[in-house]
N, C-alpha and C positions, 0 to 999 in steps of 0.2 A: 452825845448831844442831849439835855438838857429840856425834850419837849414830852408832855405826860399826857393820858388818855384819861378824864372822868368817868367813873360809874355813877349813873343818876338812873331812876327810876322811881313808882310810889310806892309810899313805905309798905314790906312783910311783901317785895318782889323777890327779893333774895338775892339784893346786891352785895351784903356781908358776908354771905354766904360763899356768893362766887368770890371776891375780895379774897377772905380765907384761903380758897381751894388755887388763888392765883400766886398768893404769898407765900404758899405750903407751910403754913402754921397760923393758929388762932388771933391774927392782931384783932379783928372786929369783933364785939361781943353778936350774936344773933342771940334772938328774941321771937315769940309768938307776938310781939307786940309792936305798933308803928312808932319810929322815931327811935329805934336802937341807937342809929348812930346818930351824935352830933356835933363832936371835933370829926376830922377827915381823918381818915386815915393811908399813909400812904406803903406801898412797896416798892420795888424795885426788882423787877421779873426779867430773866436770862430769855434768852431768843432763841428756841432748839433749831441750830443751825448746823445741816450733815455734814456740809463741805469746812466750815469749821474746825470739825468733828474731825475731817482726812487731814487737813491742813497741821494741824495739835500733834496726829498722829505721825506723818511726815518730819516734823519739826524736831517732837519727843523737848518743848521746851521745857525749863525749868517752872514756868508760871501762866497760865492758861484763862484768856478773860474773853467772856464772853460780850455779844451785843445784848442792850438791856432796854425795856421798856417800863418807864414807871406809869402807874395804874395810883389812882385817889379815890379812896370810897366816901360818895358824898351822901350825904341824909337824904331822905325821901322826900322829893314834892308831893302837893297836894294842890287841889285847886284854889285860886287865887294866890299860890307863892309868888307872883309877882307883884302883890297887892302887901306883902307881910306876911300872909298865916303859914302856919305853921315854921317860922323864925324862913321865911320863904328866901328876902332876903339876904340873909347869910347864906344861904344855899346855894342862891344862885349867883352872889360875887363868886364862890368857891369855884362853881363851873366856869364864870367868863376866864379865869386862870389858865382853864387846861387847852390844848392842844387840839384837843377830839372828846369825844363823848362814845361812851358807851351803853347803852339804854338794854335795861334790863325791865321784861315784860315778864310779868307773873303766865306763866300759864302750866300753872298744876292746880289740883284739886287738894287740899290738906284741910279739915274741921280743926284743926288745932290751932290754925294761922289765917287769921283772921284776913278778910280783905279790907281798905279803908271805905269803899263806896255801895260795894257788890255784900250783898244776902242773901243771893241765891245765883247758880247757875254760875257760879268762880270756876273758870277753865274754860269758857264757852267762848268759841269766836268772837261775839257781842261784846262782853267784857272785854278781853283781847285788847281787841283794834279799840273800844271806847279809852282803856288806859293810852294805848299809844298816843291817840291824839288828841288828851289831856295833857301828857307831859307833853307834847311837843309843843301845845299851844300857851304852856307856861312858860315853854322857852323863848318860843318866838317875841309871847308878851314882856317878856322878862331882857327882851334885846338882844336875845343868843339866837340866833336861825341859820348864822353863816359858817356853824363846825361842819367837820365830816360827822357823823355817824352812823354806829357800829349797831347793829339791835341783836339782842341777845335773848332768845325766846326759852325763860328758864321751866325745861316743862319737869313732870315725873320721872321716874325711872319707865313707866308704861310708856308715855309720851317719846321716851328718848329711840324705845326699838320700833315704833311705829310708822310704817312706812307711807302712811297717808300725807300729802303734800298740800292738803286745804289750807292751813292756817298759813305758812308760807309764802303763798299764792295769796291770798289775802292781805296778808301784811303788805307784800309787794305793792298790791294796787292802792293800799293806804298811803306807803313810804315812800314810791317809787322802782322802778324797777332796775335802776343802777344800786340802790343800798343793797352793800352786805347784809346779808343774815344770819347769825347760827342759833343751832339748836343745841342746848345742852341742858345736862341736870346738876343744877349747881351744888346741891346736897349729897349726890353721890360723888362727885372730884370732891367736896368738903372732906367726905369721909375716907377717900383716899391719900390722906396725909398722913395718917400712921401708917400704912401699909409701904411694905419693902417692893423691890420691884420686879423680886419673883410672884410674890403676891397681887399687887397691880398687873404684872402678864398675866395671869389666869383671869384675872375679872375682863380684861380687854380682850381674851380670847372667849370668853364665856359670852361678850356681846359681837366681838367679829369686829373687833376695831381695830385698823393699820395704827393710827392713834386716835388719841382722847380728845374730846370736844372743847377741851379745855388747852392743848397745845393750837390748837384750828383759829381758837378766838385771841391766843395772843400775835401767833400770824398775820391775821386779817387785821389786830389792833398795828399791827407794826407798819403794815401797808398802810392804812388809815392815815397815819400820819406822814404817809410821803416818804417814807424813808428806805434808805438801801443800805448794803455793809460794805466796806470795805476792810481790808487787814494789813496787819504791821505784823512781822516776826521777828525784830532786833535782832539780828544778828543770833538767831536760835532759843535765846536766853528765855524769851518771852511773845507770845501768840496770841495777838491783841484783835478781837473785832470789835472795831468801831460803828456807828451810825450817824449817815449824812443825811441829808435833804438829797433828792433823788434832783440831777442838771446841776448840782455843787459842782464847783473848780478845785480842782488840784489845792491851788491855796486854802481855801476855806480845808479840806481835809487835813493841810499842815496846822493847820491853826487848832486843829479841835486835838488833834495827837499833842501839839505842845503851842504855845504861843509864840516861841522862840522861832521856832520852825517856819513860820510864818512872816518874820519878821525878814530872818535870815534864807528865805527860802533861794535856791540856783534852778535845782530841778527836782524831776519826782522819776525815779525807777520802778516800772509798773509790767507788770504780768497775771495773768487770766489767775485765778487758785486754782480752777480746774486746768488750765496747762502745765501748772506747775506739780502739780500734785503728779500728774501724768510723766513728767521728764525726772521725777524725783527729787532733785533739788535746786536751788537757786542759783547754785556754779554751772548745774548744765543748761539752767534754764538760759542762762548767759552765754554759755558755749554755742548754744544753736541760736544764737542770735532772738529770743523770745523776748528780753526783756527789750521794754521799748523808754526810750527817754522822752519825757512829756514837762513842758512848760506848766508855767502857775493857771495858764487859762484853759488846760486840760479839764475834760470833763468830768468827772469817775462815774468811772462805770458798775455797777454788780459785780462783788464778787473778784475786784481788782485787790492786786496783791501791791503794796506800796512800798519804796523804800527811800525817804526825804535825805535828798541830800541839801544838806545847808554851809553856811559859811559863818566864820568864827567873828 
């Protein structure tokens, strides 16, 4: 499915940075300096999905495709971008594009990287909350106030093992208290893109992380946009997770596997992954009567295992 999450933020927050650390290779240049980027840049990020994971396994197909979310790194507003400055404009058709937003707040301390407003006191609550609701209020003037978003509080590495929960709590009461939020150091997932993943486990054991704060934010980016997975296994050959709109119909699911499917749709063969994973294959899954036949005005559910049948 086809719906992407923005990165926006003011410039030398460290959206390229995370960008980088999401893409697991350098597309964005960073910079000490504001307005690094200024085409978008985009990726296209797998969904670490464990049942997935058992399902591939179970299957042993020949071709294995994950659920994917694309992320856009957009240039940095500045005050009055909805006015022009800073080419504000382009910036902000770029965001009305996307799907969601993900808002990336500086909050570390670096002399080498400059902040665009702040000269003193860069890292402070004050700053903080004054960026967040800069950019939000370029957005709202800018015509955009009705995405989800996602706020990404890019602190230190100090910042990252800190277990102080002020600025958080604060945000809250700026953003609301139903917004997501995470905490992550975008320059340290930057700098784990060469590293192997015997090397990446000892850093994540070294901070005590189940995982990285950077699997956490494409998570909560995937939920953001509403969305849930469902799977195809053709017939063994190939272990497909897809991405619906969460209350999609059976058909709208045939139509995103194939168009045809949709066209010609009869019924839909559906089973849990985790029941199926559990009875071991799809013949017993059938023997114990598991699988269930489901019309086009089926709902899908999480985590439903699909098998479209159509007519010629």
């Amino acid at each position: 499915m086809s719906l992407s999450v923005g990165i926006v933020g003011l410039p030398n927050a460290g959206k390229s940075t995370l960008f980088n650390a999401l893409a697991s290779r350098r597309l964005a240049e960073t910079a000490p300096r504001p307005f690094t980027t200024i085409e978008p840049h985009e990726a296209v990020v797998s969904i670490h999905d464990e049942i997935f994971h058992r399902l591939v396994d179970l299957v042993k197909p020949e071709k294995a495709v994950p659920a994917t979310v694309t992320f856009i790194d957009i240039a940095g507003l500045v005050k009055d971008a909805h006015k022009g400055e800073g080419l504000g404009n382009q910036f902000l058709a770029k965001i009305r594009e996307v799907d969601a937003i993900v808002h990336v707040v500086r909050a570390f301390k670096d002399e080498n990287v400059s902040h665009v407003r702040y000269t003193h006191d860069v890292g402070s609550i004050q700053q903080i909350m004054d960026d967040v609701k800069l950019v939000n209020l370029e957005l709202e003037l800018g015509g955009i106030s009705n995405k989800p978003i996602l706020y990404v509080l890019n602190v230190d590495e100090e910042g990252l093992q800190s277990t102080d929960n002020r600025l958080q709590k604060e945000l809250k009461a700026v953003v609301g208290s139903q917004s997501a939020i995470v905490r992550i150091c975008a320059k340290l997932e930057e700098d784990m893109i060469e590293l192997d993943n015997v090397e990446k486990g000892e850093i994540f054991k070294l901070l005590s992380w189940d995982r990285s704060a950077l699997e956490q934010l494409i998570q909560e980016s995937y939920k953001l946009l509403g969305l849930i997975t469902f799977y195809t296994i053709k017939g063994g050959r190939q272990a497909h997770a897809w991405s619906i709109k969460k209350g999609s119909s059976a058909l709208s699911a045939a139509e995103i596997v194939h168009t045809d499917f949709a066209k010609k749709f009869i019924k839909a063969e559906v089973v849990g992954a985790q029941e199926l994973i559990l009875l071991g294959s799809w013949k017993k899954a059938k023997e114990s009567g598991k699988i269930r036949l489901e019309g086009r005005d089926y709902i899908v559910q999480n985590n439903d295992v699909i098998e479209f049948k159509v007519g010629t």
